[in-house]
C-alpha positions as CSV (number, residue, x, y, z in Angstrom):
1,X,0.0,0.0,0.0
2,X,3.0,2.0,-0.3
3,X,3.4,4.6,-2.7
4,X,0.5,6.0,-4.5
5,X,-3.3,6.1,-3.9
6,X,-4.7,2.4,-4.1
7,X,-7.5,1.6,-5.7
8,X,-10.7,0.8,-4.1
9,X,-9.9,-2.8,-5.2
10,X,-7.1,-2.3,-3.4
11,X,-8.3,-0.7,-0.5
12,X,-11.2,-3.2,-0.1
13,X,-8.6,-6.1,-0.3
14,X,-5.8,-4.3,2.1
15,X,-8.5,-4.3,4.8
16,X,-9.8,-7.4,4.3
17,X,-6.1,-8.9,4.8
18,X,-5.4,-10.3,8.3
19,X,-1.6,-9.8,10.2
20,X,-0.6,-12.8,9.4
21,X,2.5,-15.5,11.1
22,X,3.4,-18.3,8.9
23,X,5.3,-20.4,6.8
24,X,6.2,-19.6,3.6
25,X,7.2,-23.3,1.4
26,X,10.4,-23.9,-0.1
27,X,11.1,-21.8,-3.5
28,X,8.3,-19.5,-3.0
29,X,8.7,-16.0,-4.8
30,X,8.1,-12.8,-2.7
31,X,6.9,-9.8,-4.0
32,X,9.9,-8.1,-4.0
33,X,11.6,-11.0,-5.8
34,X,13.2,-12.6,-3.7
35,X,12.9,-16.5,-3.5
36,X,12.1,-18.3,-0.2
37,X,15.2,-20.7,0.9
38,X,14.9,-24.5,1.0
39,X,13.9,-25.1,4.7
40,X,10.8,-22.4,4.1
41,X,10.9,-19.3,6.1
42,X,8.7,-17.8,9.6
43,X,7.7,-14.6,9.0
44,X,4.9,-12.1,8.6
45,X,3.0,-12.2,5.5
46,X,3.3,-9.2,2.9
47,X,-0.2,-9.3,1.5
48,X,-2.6,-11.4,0.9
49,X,-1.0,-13.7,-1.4
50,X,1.6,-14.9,0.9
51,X,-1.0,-14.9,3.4
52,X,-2.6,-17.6,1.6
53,X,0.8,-19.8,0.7
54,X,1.4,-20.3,3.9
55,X,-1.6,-22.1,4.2
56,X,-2.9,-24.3,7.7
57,X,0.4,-23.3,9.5
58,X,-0.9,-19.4,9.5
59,X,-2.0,-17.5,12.4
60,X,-4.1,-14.2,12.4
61,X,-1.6,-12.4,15.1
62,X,-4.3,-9.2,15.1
63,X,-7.3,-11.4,15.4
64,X,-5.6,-13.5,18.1
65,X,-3.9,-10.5,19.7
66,X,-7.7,-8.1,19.6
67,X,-9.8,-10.9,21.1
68,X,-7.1,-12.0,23.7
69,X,-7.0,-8.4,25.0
70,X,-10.6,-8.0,24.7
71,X,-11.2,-11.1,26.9
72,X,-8.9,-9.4,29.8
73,X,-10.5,-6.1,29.4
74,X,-13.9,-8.0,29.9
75,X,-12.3,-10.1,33.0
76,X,-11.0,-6.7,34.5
77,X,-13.9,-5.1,34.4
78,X,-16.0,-7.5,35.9
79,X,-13.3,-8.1,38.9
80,X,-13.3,-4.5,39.3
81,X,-17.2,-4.4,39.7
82,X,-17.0,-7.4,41.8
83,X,-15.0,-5.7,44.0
84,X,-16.6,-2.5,44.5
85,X,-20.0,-4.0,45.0
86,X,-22.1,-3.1,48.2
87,X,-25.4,-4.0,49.5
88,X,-27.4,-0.8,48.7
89,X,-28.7,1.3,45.3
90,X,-25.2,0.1,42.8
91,X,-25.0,3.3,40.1
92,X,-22.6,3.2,37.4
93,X,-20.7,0.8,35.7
94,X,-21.8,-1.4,39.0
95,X,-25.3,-0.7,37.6
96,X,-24.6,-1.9,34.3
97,X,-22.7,-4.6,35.0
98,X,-25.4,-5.8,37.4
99,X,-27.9,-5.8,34.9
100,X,-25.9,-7.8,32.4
101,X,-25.7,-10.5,34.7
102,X,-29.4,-10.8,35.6
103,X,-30.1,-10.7,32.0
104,X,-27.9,-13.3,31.3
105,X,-29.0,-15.3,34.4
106,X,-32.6,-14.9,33.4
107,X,-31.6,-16.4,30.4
108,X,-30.2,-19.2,31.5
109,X,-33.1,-20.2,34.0
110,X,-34.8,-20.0,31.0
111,X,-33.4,-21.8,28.8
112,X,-31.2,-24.2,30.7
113,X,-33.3,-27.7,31.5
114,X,-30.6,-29.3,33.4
115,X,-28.6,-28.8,36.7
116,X,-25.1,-27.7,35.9
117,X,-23.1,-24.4,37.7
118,X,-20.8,-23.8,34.7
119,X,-23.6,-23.1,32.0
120,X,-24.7,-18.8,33.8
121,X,-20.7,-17.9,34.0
122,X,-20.2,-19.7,30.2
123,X,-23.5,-17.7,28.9
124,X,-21.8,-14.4,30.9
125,X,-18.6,-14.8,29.1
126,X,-19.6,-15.8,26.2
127,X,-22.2,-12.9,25.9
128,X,-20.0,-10.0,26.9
129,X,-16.9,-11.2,24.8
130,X,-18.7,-11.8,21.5
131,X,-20.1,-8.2,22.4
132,X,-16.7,-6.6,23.0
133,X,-15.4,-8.0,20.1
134,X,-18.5,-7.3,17.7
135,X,-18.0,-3.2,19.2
136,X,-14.8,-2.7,17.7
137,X,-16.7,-2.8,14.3
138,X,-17.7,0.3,15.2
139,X,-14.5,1.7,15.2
140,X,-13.7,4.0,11.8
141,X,-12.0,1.6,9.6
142,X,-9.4,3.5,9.0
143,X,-8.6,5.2,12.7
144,X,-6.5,1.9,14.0
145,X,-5.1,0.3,10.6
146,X,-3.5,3.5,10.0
147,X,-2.3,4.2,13.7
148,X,-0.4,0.9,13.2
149,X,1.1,2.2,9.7
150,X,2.7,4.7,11.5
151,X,4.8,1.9,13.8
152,X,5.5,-0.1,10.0
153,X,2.7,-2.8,10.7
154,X,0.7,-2.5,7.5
155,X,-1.9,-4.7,8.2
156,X,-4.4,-5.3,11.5
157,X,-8.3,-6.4,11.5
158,X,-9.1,-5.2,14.4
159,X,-12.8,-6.9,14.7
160,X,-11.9,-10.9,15.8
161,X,-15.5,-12.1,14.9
162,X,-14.9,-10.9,11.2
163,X,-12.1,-14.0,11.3
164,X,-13.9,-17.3,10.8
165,X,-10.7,-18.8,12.8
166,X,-12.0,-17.2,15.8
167,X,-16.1,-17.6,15.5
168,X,-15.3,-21.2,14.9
169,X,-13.0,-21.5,17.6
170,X,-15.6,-20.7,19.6
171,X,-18.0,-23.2,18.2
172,X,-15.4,-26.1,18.8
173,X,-15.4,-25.1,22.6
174,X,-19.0,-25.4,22.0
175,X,-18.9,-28.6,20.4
176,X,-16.3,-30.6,22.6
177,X,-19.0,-29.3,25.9
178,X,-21.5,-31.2,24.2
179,X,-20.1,-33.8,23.4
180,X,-18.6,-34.0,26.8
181,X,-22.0,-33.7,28.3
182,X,-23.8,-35.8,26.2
183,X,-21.6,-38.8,26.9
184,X,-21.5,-37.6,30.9
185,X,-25.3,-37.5,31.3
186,X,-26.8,-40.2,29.1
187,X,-23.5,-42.4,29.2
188,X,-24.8,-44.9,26.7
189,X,-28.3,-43.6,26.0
190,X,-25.8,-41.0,24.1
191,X,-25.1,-44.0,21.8
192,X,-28.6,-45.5,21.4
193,X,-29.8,-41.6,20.4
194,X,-27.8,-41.6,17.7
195,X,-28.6,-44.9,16.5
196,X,-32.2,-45.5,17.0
197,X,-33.5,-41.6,17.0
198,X,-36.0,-40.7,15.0
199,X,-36.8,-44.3,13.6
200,X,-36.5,-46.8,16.6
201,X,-36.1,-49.8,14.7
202,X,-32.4,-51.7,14.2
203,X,-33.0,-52.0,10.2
204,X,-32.8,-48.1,10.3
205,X,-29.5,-47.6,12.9
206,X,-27.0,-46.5,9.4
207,X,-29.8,-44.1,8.6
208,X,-30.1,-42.7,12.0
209,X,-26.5,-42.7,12.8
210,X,-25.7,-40.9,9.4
211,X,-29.0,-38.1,10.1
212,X,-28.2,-37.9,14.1
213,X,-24.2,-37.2,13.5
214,X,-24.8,-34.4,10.7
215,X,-27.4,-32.5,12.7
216,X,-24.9,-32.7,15.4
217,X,-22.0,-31.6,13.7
218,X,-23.9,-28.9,12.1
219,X,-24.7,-27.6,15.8
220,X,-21.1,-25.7,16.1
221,X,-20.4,-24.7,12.1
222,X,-23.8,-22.5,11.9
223,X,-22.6,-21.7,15.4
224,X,-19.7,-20.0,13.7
225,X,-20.6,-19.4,10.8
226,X,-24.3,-17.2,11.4
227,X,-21.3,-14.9,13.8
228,X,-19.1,-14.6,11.3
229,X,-21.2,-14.3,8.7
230,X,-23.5,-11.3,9.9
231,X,-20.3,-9.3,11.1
232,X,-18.3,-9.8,7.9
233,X,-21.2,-8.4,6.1
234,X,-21.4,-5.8,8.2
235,X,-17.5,-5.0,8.0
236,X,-17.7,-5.0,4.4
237,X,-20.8,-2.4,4.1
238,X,-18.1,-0.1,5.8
239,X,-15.5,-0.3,4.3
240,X,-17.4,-0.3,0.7
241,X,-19.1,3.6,2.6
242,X,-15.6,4.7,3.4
243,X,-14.4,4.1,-0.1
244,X,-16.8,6.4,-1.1
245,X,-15.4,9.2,0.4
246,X,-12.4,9.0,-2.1
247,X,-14.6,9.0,-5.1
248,X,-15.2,12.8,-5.1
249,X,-16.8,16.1,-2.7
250,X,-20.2,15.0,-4.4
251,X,-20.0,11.8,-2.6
252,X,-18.8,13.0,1.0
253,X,-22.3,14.0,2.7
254,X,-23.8,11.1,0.9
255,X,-21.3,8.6,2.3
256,X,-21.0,10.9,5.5
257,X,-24.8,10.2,5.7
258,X,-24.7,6.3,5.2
259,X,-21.7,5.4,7.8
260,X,-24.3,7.2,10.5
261,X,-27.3,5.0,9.4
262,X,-25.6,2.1,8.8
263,X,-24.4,2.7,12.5
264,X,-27.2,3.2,14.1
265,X,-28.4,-0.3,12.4
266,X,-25.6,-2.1,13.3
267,X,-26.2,-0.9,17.0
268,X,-28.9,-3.3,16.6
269,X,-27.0,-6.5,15.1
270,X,-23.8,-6.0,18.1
271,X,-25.9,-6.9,20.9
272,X,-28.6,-9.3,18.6
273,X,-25.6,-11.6,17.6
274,X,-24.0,-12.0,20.9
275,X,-27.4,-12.2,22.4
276,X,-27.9,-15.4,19.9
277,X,-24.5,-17.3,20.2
278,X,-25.1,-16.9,23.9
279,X,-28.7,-18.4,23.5
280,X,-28.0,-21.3,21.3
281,X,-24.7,-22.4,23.3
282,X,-27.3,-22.8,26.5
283,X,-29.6,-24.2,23.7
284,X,-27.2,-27.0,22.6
285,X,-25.7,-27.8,26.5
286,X,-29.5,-28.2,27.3
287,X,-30.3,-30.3,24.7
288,X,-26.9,-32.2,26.2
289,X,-28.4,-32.8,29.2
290,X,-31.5,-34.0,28.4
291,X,-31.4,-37.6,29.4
292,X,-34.8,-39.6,27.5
């Protein structure tokens, strides 16, 4: 991105394009000619390109780093509430908090069939982290990715739920609770639900078994995926408004106009998403501990 204005196609793809750690393979030519040596090489990726040659090995350092730190600031909030609480009329960020956790607790009495302590602090985290990290969308797209120009890191996504590597990392914790559950409550009714559920005949176990095991492992990828999904799109509407503004004065109030109702909307879809990977995680740890 050095040099002279980019294009919007350039633009679009240069904030699209994660930090990236990896590998680069044996004989692999860089962009600034050079070839990669025969052992392959650790570095930072320049671009997407090399982003993408380094293949499974690759980690998202900004998407790693964002939602690492936004899971402390959550933690040191909520000690720091914890802390200060009283018996009496809370105010503040006591207040707030408060209210967080008896809407989260409501939920869970709600939702939750079974008897299991874990499943109110899981929702609570799970809720408030997704949040934080769905927030920074509203963050100008520009403000941070340039701030980190300015120390020679060219690249940084600062919004972890636009990173499918993080939305379904999530689902996988998801996952491995139910299946830990599942087999820790019904034992072996586990097994005989996913052979003999919904035709309970033994002629129909394959059919069963195949039905049961995709509906099950479907549970954590639209997990993911709806989260990822929803705030990419939403990412992208941004960043397509904020190219706008380098089409022309003509197009400045317009797009001016459109990043503040866009906004607004997505004030709605933050708390709606987290609000709905909370619900169907107690959803799917219910469903875990039912025992027929």
């Amino acid at each position: 991105m050095a040099g002279s204005t980019p294009t919007v196609s350039e633009y679009i793809t240069h904030h699209l394009t994660n930090l990236t750690f990896g590998k680069l393979p044996n004989g692999y030519e860089r962009a600034d000619g050079t070839f990669v040596g025969p052992d392959g090489e650790w570095l930072m990726a320049h671009g997407a390109e090399e982003a993408a040659a380094m293949g499974f090995n690759a980690i998202h350092v900004d998407s790693m780093l964002w939602s690492i730190g936004l899971g402390i600031i959550f933690c040191w909030i909520f000690r720091s509430v914890a802390k200060k609480a009283v018996s009496g009329v809370p105010s503040g960020m006591v207040n707030l908090v408060e209210m967080v956790v008896e809407f989260v607790d409501n939920t869970v009495h709600d939702t939750f069939h079974g008897k299991n302590r874990l499943i109110a602090p899981l929702a609570l985290t799970v809720f408030v982290w997704v949040l934080l990290m769905n927030l920074m969308d509203l963050v100008p797209i520009d403000l941070v990715p340039e701030l980190f120009k300015l120390a020679g890191v060219h690249y940084q996504k600062i919004v972890p739920s636009t990173d499918p590597n993080i939305t379904l990392g999530m689902a996988l914790g998801v996952f491995i609770l139910m299946l830990y559950y599942s087999i820790k409550v019904k034992g072996f009714g586990f097994v005989k639900e996913l052979t003999m559920t919904p035709f309970n005949h033994w002629a129909f176990i394959p059919v069963n078994l195949f039905m049961e095991i995709v509906g099950f492992l479907a549970k954590p990828f639209s997990l993911g995926l709806r989260l990822f999904g929803n705030l990419y799109a939403g990412e992208m509407i941004f960043i397509l408004i904020a190219a706008l503004f380098s089409a022309g004065l003509m197009w400045m109030v317009p797009a001016g106009l459109l990043q503040i109702a866009w906004g607004i909307f997505h004030l709605l879809v933050i708390p709606l998403q987290a609000f709905i990977f909370m619900v169907l995680t107690i959803v799917y740890l219910s469903m875990a501990h039912e025992d027929h």
